[in-house]
C-alpha positions as CSV (number, residue, x, y, z in Angstrom):
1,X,87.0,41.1,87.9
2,X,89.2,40.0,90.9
3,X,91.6,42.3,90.0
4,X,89.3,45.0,90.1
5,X,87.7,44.0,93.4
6,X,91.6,43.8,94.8
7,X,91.9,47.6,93.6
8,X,89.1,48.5,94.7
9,X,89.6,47.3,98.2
10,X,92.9,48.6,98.4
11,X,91.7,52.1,97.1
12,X,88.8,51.9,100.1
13,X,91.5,51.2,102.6
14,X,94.1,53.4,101.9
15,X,91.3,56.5,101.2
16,X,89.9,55.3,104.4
17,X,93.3,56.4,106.6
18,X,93.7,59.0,104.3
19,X,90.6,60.4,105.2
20,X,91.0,59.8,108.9
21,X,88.8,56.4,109.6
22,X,92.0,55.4,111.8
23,X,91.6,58.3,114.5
24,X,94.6,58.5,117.2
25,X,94.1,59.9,120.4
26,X,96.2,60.8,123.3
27,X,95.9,63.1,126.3
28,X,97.9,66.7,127.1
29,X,99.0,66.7,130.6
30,X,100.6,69.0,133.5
31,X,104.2,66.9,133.6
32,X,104.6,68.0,137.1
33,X,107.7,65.7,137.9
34,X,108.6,66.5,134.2
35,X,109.4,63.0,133.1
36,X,107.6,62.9,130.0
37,X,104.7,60.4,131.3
38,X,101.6,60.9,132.5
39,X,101.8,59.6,135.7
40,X,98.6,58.6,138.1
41,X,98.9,61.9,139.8
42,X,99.3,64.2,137.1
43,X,96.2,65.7,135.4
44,X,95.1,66.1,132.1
45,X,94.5,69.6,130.7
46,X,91.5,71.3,129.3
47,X,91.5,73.4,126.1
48,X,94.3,73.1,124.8
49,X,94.7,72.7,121.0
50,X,96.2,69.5,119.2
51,X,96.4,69.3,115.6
52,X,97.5,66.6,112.5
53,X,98.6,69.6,110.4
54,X,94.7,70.5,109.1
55,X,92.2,69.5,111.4
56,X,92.3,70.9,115.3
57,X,90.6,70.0,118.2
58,X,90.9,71.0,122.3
59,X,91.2,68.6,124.8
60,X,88.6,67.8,126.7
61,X,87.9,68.2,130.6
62,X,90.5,65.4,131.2
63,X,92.8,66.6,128.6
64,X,91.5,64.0,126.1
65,X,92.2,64.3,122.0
66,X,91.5,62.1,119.2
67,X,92.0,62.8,115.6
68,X,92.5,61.0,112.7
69,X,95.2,60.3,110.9
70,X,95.6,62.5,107.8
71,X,99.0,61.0,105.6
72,X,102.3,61.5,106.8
73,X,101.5,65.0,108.8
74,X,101.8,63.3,112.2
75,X,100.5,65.5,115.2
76,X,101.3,68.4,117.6
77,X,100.5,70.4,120.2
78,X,99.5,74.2,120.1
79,X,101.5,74.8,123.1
80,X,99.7,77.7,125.1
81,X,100.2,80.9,127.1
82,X,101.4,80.2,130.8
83,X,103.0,76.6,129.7
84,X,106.1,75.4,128.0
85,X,106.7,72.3,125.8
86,X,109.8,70.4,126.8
87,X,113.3,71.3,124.9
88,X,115.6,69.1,123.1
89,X,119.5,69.6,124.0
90,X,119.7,72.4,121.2
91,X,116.6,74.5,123.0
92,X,114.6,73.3,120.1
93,X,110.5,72.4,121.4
94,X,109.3,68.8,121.4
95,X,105.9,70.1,120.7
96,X,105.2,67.5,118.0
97,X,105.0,63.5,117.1
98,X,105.5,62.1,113.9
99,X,103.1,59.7,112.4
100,X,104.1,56.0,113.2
101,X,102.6,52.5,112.3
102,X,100.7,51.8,115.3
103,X,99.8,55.3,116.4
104,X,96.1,54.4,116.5
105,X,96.6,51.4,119.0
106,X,98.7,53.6,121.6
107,X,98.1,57.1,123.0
108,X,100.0,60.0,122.0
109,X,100.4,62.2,124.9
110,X,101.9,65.6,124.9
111,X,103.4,67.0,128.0
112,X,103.4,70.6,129.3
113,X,104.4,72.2,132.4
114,X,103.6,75.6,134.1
115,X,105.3,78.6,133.5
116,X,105.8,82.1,134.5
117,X,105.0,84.7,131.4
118,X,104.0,88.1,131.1
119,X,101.8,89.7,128.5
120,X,104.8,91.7,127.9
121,X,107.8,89.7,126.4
122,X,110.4,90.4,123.7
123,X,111.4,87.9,120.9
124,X,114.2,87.3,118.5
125,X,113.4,87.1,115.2
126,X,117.1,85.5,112.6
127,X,116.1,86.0,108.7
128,X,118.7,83.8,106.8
129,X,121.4,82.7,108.9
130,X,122.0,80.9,105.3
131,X,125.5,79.1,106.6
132,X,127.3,77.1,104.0
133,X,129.8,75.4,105.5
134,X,131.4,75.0,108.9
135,X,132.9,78.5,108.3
136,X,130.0,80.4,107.8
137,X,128.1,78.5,110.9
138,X,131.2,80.2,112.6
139,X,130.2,83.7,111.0
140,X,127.2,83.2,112.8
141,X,128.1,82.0,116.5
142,X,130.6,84.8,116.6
143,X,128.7,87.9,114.2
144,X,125.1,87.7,116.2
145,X,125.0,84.5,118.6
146,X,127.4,85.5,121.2
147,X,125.9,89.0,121.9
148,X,122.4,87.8,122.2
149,X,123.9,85.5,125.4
150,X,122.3,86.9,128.2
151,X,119.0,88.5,126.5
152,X,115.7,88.6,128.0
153,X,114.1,87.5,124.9
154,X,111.5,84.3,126.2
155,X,112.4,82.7,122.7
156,X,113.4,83.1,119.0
157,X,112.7,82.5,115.4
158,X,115.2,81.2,112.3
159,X,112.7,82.5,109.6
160,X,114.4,80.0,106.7
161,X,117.1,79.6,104.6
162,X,119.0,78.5,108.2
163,X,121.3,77.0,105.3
164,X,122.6,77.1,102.0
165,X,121.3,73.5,100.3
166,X,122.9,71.6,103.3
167,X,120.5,70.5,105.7
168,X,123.5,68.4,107.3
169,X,124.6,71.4,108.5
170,X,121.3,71.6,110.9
171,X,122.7,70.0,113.7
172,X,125.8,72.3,113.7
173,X,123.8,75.7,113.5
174,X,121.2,74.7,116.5
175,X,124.2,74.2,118.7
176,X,125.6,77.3,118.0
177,X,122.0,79.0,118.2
178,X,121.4,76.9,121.5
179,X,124.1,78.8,123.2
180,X,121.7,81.7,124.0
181,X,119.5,79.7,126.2
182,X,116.3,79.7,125.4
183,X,113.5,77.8,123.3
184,X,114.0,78.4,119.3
185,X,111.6,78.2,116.9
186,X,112.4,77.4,113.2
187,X,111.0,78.0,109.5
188,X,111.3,76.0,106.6
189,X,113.0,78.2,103.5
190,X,114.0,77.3,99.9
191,X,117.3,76.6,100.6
192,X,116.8,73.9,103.1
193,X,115.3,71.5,101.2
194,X,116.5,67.9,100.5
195,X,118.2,67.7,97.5
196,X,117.3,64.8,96.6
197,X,113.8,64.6,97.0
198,X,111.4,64.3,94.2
199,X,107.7,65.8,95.6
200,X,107.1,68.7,97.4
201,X,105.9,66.6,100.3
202,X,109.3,65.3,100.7
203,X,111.3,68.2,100.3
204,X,111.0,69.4,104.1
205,X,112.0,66.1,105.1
206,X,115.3,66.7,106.9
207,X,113.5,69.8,108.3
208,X,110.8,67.6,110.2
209,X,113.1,65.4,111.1
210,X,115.0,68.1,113.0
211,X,112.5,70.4,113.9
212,X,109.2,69.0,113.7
213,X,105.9,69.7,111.5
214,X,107.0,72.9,109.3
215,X,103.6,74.8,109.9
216,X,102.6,74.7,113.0
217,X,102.0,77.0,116.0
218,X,102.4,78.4,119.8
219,X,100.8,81.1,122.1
220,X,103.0,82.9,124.3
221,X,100.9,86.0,126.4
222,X,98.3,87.8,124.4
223,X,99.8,86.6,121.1
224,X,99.3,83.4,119.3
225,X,102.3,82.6,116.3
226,X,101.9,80.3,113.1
227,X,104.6,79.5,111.1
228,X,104.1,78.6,108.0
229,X,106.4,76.3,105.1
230,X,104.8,78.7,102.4
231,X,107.8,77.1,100.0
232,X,105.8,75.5,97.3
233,X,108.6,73.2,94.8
234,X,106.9,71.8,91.8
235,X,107.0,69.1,89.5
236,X,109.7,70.9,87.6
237,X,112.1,71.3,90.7
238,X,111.3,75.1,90.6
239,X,109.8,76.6,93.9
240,X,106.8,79.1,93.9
241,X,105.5,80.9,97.4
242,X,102.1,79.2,97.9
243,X,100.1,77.9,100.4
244,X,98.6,74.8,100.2
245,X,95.1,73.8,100.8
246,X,95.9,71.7,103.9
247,X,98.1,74.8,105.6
248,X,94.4,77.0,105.0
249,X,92.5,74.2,106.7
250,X,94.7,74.0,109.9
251,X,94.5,78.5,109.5
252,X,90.8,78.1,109.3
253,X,90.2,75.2,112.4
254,X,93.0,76.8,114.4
255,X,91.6,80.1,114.6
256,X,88.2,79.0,115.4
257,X,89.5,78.7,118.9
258,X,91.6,82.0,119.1
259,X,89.6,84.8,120.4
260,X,89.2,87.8,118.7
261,X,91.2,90.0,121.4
262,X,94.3,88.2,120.3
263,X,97.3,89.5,118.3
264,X,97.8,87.1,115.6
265,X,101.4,86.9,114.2
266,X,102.3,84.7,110.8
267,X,105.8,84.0,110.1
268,X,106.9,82.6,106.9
269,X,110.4,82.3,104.4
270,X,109.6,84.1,101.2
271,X,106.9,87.3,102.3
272,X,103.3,87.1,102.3
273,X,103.0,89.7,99.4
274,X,104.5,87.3,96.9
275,X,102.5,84.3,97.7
276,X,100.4,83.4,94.6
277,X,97.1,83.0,96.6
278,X,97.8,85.5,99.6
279,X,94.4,86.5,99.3
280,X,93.3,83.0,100.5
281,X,95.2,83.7,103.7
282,X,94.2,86.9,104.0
283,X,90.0,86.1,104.0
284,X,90.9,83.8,107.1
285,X,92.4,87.1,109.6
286,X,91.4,90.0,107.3
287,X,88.2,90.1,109.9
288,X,90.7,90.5,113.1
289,X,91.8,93.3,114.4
290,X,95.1,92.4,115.6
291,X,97.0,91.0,113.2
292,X,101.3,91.1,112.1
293,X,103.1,88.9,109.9
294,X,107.3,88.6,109.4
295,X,109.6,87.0,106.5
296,X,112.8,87.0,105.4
297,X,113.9,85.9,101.9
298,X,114.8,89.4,100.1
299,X,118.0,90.0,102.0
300,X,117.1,93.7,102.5
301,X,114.8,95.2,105.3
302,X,111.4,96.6,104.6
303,X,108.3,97.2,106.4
304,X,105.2,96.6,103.8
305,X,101.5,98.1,104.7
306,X,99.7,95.6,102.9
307,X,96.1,97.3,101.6
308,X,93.7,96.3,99.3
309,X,95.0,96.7,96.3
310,X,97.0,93.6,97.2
311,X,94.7,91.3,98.5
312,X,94.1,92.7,101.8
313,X,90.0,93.1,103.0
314,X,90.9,94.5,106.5
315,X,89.7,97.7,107.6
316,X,93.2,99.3,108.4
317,X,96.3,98.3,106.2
318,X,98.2,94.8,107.1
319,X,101.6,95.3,108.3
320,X,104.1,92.7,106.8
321,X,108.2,93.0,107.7
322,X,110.8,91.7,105.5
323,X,113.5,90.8,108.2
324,X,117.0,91.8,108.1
325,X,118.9,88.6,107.4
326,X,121.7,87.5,109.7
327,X,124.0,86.9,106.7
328,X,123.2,90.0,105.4
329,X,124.5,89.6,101.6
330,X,125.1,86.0,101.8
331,X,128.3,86.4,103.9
332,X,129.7,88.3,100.9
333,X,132.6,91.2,101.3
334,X,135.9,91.8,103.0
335,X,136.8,90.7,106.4
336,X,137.3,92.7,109.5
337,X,139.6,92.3,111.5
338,X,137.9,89.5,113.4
339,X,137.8,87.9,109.8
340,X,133.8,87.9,109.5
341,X,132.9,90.0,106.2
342,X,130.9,93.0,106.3
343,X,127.8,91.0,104.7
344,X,125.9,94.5,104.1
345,X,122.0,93.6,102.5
346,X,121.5,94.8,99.4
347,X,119.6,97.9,100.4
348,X,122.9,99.6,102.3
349,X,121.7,98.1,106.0
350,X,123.8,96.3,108.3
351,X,123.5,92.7,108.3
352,X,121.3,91.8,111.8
353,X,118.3,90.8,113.4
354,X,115.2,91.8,115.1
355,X,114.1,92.1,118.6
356,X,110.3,92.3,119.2
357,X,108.3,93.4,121.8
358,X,105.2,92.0,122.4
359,X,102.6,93.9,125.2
360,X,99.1,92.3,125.2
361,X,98.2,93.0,121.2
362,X,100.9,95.5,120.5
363,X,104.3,95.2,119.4
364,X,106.8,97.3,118.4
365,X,109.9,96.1,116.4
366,X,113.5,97.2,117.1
367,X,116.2,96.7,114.3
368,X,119.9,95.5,115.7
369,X,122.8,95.8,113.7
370,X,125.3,92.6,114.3
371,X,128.2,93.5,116.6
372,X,127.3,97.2,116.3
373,X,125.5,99.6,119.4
374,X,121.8,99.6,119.6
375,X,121.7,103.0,118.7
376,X,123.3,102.3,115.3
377,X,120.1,102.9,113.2
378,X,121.5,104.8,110.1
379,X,124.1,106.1,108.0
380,X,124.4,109.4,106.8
381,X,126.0,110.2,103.4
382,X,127.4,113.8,103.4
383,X,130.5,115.4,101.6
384,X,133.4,116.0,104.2
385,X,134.6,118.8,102.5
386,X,131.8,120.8,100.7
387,X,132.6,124.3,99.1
388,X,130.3,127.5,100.0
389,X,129.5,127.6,96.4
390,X,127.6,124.3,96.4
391,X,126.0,124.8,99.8
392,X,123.4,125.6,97.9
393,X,123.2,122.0,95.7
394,X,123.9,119.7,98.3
395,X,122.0,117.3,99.3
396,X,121.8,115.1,102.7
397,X,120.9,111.3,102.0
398,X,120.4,109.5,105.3
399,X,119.6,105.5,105.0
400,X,117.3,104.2,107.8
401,X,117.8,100.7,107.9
402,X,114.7,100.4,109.6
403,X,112.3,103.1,108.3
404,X,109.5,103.1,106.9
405,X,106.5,105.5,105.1
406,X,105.4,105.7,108.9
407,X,108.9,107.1,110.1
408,X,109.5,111.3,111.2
409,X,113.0,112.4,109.4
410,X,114.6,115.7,110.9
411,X,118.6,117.2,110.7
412,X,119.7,120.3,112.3
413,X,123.0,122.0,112.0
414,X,124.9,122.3,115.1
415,X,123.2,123.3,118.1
416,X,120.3,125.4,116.6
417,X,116.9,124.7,117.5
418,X,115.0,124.3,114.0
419,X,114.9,121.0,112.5
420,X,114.4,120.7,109.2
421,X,112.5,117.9,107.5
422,X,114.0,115.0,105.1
423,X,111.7,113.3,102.5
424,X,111.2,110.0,101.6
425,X,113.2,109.2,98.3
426,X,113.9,105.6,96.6
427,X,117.3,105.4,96.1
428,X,120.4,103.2,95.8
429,X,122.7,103.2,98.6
430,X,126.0,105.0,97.6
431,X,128.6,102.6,100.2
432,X,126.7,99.6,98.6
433,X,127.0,100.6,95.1
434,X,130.8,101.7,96.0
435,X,131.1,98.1,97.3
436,X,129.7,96.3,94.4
437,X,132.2,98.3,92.2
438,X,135.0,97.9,93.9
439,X,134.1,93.2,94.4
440,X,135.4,93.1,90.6
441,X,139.0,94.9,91.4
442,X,139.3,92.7,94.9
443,X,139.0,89.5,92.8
444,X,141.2,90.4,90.3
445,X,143.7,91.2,93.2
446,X,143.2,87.5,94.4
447,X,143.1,86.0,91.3
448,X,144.4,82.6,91.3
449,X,143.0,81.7,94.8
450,X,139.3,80.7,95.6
451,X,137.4,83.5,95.5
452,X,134.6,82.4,97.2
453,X,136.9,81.5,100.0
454,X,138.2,84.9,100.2
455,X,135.0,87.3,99.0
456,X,132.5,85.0,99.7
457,X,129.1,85.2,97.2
458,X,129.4,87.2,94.1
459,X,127.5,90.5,95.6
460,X,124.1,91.1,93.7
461,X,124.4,94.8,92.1
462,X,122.2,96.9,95.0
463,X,118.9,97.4,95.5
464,X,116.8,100.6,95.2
465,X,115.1,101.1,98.6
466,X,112.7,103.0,100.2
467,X,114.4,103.5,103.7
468,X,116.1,106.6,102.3
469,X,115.6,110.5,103.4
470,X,116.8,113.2,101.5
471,X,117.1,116.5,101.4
472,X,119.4,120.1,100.9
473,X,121.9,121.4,103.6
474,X,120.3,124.5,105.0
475,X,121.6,127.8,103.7
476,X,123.3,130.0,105.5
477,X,125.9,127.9,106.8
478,X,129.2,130.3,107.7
479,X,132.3,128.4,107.0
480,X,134.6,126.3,109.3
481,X,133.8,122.6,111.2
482,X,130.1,121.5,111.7
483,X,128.0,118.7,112.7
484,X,124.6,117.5,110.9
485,X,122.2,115.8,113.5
486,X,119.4,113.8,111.7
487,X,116.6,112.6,114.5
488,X,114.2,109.8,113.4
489,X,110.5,108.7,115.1
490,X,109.6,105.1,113.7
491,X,106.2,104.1,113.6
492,X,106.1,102.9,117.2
493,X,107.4,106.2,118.8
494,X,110.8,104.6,119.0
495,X,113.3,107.7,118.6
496,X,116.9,107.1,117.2
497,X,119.7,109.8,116.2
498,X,123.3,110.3,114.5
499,X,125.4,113.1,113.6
500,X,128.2,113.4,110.8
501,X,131.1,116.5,110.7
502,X,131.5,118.2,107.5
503,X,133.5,121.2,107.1
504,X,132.8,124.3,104.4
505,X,135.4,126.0,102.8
């Protein structure tokens, strides 16, 4: 009987905390001397969202919170339009605490100062900068870091997989990233979990140690963000996309507070399409009429329209991109001669990154190729060399890296005025595939040396994708030198071109 009593106790106690009957409260501040406390002079501030990673409330008139504790989630702020959070020495925001012993017998305050932002601001968005050693966290700083130096971005955003199973290779890749100068955002993805963990609760552990809560949220402009962790492991060690219950409830109380004439962006590892209870999600912002969401993951680039035959309840179809990752194939191929490999995604695009502009609740979404011109938007498969007796049989292939069902494709032959339309075809692309065939000849060539070392990752056989136009020279072509012209429109009126020189015989 005293036993039980003792259990029972204990059980009362610990659901007690659990269940938030230990509330902590703080206050959010304007840090006007930027010190990090709040001193006599500086004044609380109203509205503004706090959070223990499910419930969220807004500070009141004095910039007042309280919230109980709910496990191990530990608390942040929603940092909002027109403020910034302060930034760690790798431009990393300080926008959360963790959950200590003694939490609920001192405040937790959460500075902000004043800031200068437009409604119209661009963003860089990294999809698997997925760096395995020191090496490859070189491949990075030199393939994309260095030529975003200088950008007018206001921040950025590692979508996952920022390594290859080696969180202590964190530290190393925000330095590098830190070099471009402004405030970073990060994602948690399946292959920067702690290896050693046992529960799903404690695989992002080296991530929140480094980065903070691993769904959370920010407003910059007319846009709010949430980031979620939507990498589910399980008992079995296996990971699913999923999210949980808790994630939903900080979704739900969160958005409460968001008007409705906001843009509301999700950004997640592995994409929304393959989470197993999407449609959970989607009941929470399937009302809204602004609405984006971004992954990486797939190592290819693809722009989904997300209707209702997947889960989506909105009026007009959800648009979901599939990033380009910055290590394209997993930092697999031949080097250049600056010694980083080619690291072509599966689908035949570049590897790269996005840059997004944001201008009250629109946004339009420009592809950049890594150390290539912006204007490098596709490749154009054409014979050099084509006889006038197959004029008649062949066919222009053009890979878009960023295209989509949405996209206008045209070619014209030298300087005529007709354009002629290219359809939409799924299709392999024909420099990837020659790539993949050729990766078994290279490693015999090495054989004997590390291989990984020298090709990098075993390239995956390539994708079928639907970024690809097609369609048959025009007839009528006299012979002698000539140049194709193919003209794309994206789905944001964004117009790119190329040209290739083929001669008949």
């Amino acid at each position: 009987m005293i036993v039980r009593l003792i259990y029972i106790c204990f059980f009362l106690c610990f659901s007690g905390m659990a269940s938030g009957q230990n509330p902590v409260s703080g206050i959010v501040f304007l840090d006007s001397n930027s010190n990090g406390i709040p001193d006599e002079t500086e004044k609380g501030i109203k509205g503004v969202c706090v959070s223990n990673g499910s419930e969220v409330v807004q500070t009141n008139p004095e910039g007042k919170w309280t919230l109980p504790v709910r496990s191990k989630n530990g608390f942040f702020v929603v940092k909002p339009a027109g403020y910034a959070v302060p930034l760690n020495a790798d431009r990393i925001p300080q926008h959360f605490r963790p959950y200590q012993a003694g939490d609920a017998a001192s405040p937790v305050n959460f500075p902000l100062v004043k800031t200068a932002e437009q409604t119209k601001f661009s963003a860089l968005f990294f999809g698997d900068t997925q760096a395995r050693g020191l090496k490859e966290v070189n491949y990075i700083n030199h393939d994309v870091v260095e030529e975003c130096i200088g950008t007018d971005a206001l921040f950025g955003v590692s979508l996952g997989d920022i390594t290859a199973d080696g969180p202590e290779l964190f530290d190393e890749i925000n330095q590098g990233i830190a070099q471009i100068g402004i405030p970073w955002y990060n994602t948690f993805g399946n292959h920067d979990f702690d290896r050693a963990a046992k529960t799903n609760d404690e695989k992002d552990a080296s991530f929140k140690r480094t980065y903070g809560p691993s769904t959370y949220a920010f407003e910059y402009g007319q846009v709010v963000f949430i980031d979620f962790n939507n990498i589910y492991f399980r008992p079995d060690g296996k990971y699913i996309p999923h999210f949980t219950d808790t994630q939903l409830n900080f979704v739900r109380n969160y958005l409460r507070f968001v008007p409705e004439n906001k843009l509301v962006v999700l950004m997640m590892h592995a994409p929304i399409v393959e989470c197993d209870n999407r449609d959970q999600l989607f009941d929470l912002i399937s009302d809204r009429k602004f609405t984006f969401s971004i992954s990486g993951h797939v190592h290819e680039q693809l722009n989904l329209f997300v209707t209702r035959e997947s889960g989506w309840k909105g009026k007009d179809a959800h648009h979901h991109l599939i990033n380009a990752t910055v290590c394209g194939s997993w930092w697999c191929g031949l080097n250049d001669e600056t010694g980083i490999p080619h690291a072509t995604m599966n689908d035949g695009a570049p590897n790269g990154y996005s840059v997004v502009t944001f201008d009250g609740t629109d946004y339009r979404v420009r592809f950049k190729a890594a150390r290539r011109p912006e204007n490098y938007q596709m490749n154009i498969y054409l014979p050099e060399e084509i006889k006038r007796n197959e004029l008649d049989t062949t066919q222009v292939l053009v890979n878009i890296f960023a295209g989509s069902e949405r996209s206008k494709v045209e070619m014209k032959i030298d300087n005529q005025d007709r354009w002629f339309p290219l359809q939409q075809v799924e299709a392999i692309d024909p420099e990837v595939l020659r790539m993949h065939r050729l990766s078994p000849v290279l490693r015999e060539q090495v054989k004997g040396q590390a291989l990984e070392d020298v090709l990098g990752y075993s390239m995956d056989y390539p994708s079928k994708t639907s970024h690809m136009w097609q369609a048959l020279l025009p007839s009528g072509i006299s012979g002698g030198t000539h140049r194709l012209t193919v003209k794309t429109t994206d789905m944001y009126g964004q117009t790119w071109s190329a040209s290739r020189i083929f001669r008949i015989q």
